[in-house]
N, C-alpha and C positions, 0 to 999 in steps of 0.2 A: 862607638856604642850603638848598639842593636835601638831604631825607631820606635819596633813592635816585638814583641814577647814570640810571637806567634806567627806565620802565614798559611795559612790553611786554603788548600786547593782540592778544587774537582774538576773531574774530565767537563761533566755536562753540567748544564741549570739544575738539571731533575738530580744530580745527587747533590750537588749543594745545598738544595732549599729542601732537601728531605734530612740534609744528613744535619744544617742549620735549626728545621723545625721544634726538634727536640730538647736543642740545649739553651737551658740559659743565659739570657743575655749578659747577665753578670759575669757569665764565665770564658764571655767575647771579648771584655771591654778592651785587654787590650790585644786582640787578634785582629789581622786582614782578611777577610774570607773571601776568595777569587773564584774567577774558574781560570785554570789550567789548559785548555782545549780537553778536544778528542784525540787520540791517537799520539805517538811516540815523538812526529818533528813540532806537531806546536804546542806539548808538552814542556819538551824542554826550551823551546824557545821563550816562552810566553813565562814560565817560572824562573830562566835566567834574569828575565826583567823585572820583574817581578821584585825579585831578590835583588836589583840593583833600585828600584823605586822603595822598595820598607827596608830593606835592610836587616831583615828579622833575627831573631836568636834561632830559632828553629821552624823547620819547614816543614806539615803533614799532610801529604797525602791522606785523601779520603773518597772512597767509591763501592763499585762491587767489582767481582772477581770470578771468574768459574771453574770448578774444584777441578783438581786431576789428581788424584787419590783422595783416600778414608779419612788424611790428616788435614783436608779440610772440607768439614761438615757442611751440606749446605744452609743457610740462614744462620751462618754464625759471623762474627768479624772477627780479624786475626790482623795483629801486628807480624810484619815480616822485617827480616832486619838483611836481608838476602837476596836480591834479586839480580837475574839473569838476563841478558839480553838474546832474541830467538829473530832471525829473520835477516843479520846484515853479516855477509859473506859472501859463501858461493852456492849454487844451485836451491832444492826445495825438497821438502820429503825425506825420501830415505837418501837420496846423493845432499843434502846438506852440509853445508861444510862454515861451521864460525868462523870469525874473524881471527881469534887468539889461534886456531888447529892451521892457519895459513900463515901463522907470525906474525897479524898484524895487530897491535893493541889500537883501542877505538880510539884515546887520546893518548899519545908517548909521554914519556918523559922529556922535560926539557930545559935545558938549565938556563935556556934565555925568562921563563915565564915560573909564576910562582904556582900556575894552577895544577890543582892535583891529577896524576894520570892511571889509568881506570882501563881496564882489560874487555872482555864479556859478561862480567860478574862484578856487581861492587856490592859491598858487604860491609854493615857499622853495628855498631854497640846498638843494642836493645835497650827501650824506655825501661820494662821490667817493672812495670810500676802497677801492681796489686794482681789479686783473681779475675777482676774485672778486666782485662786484657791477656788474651787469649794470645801467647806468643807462639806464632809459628816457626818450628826449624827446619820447615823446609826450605827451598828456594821459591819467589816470584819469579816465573816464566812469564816477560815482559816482549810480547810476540806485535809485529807490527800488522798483521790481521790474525783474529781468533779464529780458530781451528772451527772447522765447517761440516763435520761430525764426529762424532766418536772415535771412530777410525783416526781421520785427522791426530786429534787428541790423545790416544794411547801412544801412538808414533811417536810423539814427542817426549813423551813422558818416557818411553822405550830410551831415547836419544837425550834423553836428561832426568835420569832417573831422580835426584833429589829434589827435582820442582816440584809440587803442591797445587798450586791453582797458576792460573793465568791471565793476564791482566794486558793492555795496550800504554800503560804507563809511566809507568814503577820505575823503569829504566831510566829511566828521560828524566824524570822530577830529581831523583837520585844522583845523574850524571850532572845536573845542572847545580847539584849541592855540592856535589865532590867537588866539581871544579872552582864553582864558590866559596869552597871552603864555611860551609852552612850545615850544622846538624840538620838528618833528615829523619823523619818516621812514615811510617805507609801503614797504613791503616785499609783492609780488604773485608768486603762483608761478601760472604760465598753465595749467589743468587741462583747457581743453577752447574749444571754438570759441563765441563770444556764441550763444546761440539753439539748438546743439545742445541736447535735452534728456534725449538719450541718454546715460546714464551708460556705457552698454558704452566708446563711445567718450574718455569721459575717462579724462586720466592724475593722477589727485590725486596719489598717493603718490608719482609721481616730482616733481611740484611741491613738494608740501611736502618735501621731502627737501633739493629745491635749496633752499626757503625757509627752512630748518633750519640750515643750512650759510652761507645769505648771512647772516641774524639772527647766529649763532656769531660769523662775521667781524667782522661789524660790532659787537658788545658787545667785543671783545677789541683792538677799533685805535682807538674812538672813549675818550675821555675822561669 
C-alpha cells in the first residue's frame, strides 16, 4: 500500500516554493513535496529514491519549460503525457543520432527483473481531469542541456517535429516511474521561447502561478 497519495517534485527550490505558494495546505496534507535536482542524472536518481522512501500512488512533476512551437503558449501550464528523451546517442546537431535509430533501447527487456523497459520516448494515460488542465499532445523534448538560441531550438524541433516545449527533466522523473512501476504526471508552465536566453524576456512567475493552480487542481480531483 502506497504511504502518500502524492510525490510532488521540482527541479530547483525556486519552483517548488512558487509552485507550493499557491496551494493550499489542505490540499497537501497527504503529499511529499521534494526537490528532484537540476538536470536529467539527478532527476532520476533522486526520484527513484524518493519513490522507494514514500512509496507514493503517484508522482508529479512540476516546473517551467520553454515553448518550441504555437501549441505551447508562453505563461500557460500544460500537462504532457509524452515525453522524449534528446541528448543520449551519437554526435550533436544535425549528425545526431538517438539511441533507439542505433538499436539501442535505454533500459531492455528482461525476463530476469520485473522492471518496466522504455525506448527514447515513454508515454502514459493522461490525468484529463477538467478545463483547468491544459493537456498537451505534443511531445516533452527532455534535452540534457537547453538549446542555446533559436537556431539551436528550431533544429530540434526540425529533428523531432512532434515536441512542443523542452524541459531538462521529464525524461528522468518518468523513467524513474516506469521502471518503478509509479503513475507519473508532468506538469510544464511555458516561461519563455526554447533558445531565448534572455530572462528580460521570460514570464516565470506567470507560469508558475498557472503551474500552481494546475498541480492545486489536480491533487484535489485525482485520488
Amino acid at each position: 500500500m502506497p504511504n502518500c497519495s502524492h510525490l510532488l517534485v521540482a527541479p530547483t527550490a525556486f519552483e517548488l516554493s512558487a509552485v507550493l505558494e499557491k496551494i493550499p495546505k489542505v490540499k497537501l496534507e497527504r503529499a511529499h513535496c521534494c526537490l528532484c535536482g537540476f538536470g536529467s542524472i539527478a532527476a532520476a536518481a533522486r526520484t527513484a529514491s524518493l519513490i522507494h522512501q514514500y512509496r507514493p500512488a503517484v508522482v508529479v512533476l512540476a516546473g517551467i519549460a520553454g515553448s518550441l512551437d504555437t501549441q505551447s503558449d508562453i505563461g500557460m501550464s500544460y500537462e504532457f503525457s509524452t515525453v522524449r528523451s534528446y541528448g543520449i546517442g551519437v554526435g550533436a546537431g544535425e549528425k545526431f543520432q538517438a539511441a533507439e535509430e542505433m538499436g539501442w533501447r535505454q533500459w531492455p527487456d528482461n525476463d530476469e527483473q520485473d522492471d518496466g523497459s522504455f525506448g527514447d520516448v515513454i508515454q502514459w494515460e493522461s490525468s484529463r481531469l477538467g478545463q483547468l488542465q491544459h493537456q498537451n499532445e505534443g511531445e516533452l523534448l527532455s534535452v540534457c542541456s537547453a538549446s542555446s538560441s533559436r537556431e539551436e531550438a528550431e533544429l530540434r524541433k526540425k529533428q523531432f517535429p512532434a515536441a512542443t516545449a523542452e524541459d531538462m527533466e521529464g525524461f528522468a522523473v518518468a523513467a524513474a516511474c516506469t521502471m518503478l512501476k509509479v503513475p507519473c504526471v508532468v506538469i510544464r508552465g511555458i516561461s519563455n521561447m526554447a533558445g531565448d536566453r534572455d530572462q528580460q524576456n521570460w514570464h516565470i512567475e506567470e507560469a508558475l502561478r498557472n503551474v500552481s493552480n494546475h498541480v492545486g487542481h489536480f491533487l484535489v480531483n485525482s485520488k
